[in-house]
N, C-alpha and C positions, 0 to 999 in steps of 0.2 A: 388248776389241775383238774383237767377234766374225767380223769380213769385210773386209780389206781397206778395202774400198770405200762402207763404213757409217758419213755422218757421223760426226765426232769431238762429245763435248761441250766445254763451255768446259774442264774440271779437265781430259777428256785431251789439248786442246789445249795447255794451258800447260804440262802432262808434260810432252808429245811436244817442244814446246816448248826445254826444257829437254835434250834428246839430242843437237840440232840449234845450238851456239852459232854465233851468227853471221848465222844465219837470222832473218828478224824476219816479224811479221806485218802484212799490210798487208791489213783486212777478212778475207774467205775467199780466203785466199791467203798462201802463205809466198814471201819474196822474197831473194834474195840478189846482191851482186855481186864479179866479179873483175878484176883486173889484168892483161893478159896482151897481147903484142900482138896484131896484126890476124891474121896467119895461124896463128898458134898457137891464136887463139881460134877460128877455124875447123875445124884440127882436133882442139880438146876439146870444140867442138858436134856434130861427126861420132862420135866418141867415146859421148858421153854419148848421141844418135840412135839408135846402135846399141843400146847397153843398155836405151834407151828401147822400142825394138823389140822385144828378147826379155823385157820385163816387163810390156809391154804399158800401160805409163802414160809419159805424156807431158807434159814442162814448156814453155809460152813462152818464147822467148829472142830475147832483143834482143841483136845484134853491134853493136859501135860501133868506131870509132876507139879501140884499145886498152884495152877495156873488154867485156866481155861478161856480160849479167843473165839470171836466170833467175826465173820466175814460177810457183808450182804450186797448182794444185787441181785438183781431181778433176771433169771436166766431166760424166762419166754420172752422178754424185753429185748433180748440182743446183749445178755449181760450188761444194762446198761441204768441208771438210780432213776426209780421212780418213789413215788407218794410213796407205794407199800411198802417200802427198805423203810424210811424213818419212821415208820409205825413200827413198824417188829422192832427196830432198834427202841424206842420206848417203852415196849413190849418189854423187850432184854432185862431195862432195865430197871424194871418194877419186878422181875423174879429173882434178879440177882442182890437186889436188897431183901428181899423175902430171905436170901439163902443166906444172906449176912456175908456176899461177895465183897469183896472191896477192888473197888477199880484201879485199875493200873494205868496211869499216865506215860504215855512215852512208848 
């Protein structure tokens, strides 16, 4: 992987894949979710906001009633997974244990 931001192909998505358990793929997109109430998942979207700002890549997330998802691809990319998706997605998931998220399978 020469660039961040360089489409992945199939083999190094299922690598990358593989770094990432938990994470699944939904098309050009890695998807995850967690447990967590309402205001905590508020601020480990704050949280994650900020790191998203000094890396300069950004995930969708949807807040729910005690549930909080997060959505990644790389929109300058052609919406399509590069290296920087499965970084922020390990990213995710080292704030979301800080916040005491519990991942949600399935």
């Amino acid at each position: 992987m020469s660039d961040e931001k360089t489409p992945l192909t199939e083999e190094q998505i299922a690598a990358a894949l593989v770094e990432v358990p938990g994470w699944r793929r939904d098309g050009d997109e890695i998807t995850r979710s967690y447990g967590i109430r309402y205001h905590g998942g508020v601020a480990m979207i704050v949280h994650v906001a900020d790191v998203e700002r000094l890396i300069g890549h950004h995930a969708d997330i949807d807040l729910r009633w005690g549930k909080v998802r997060f959505g990644i691809t790389t929109h300058d990319a052609g919406y399509l997974l590069t290296a920087a998706d499965f970084d922020l997605a390990q990213r995710i998931d080292a704030i979301a244990a800080a916040h005491q998220a519990e991942p949600i399978d399935g």
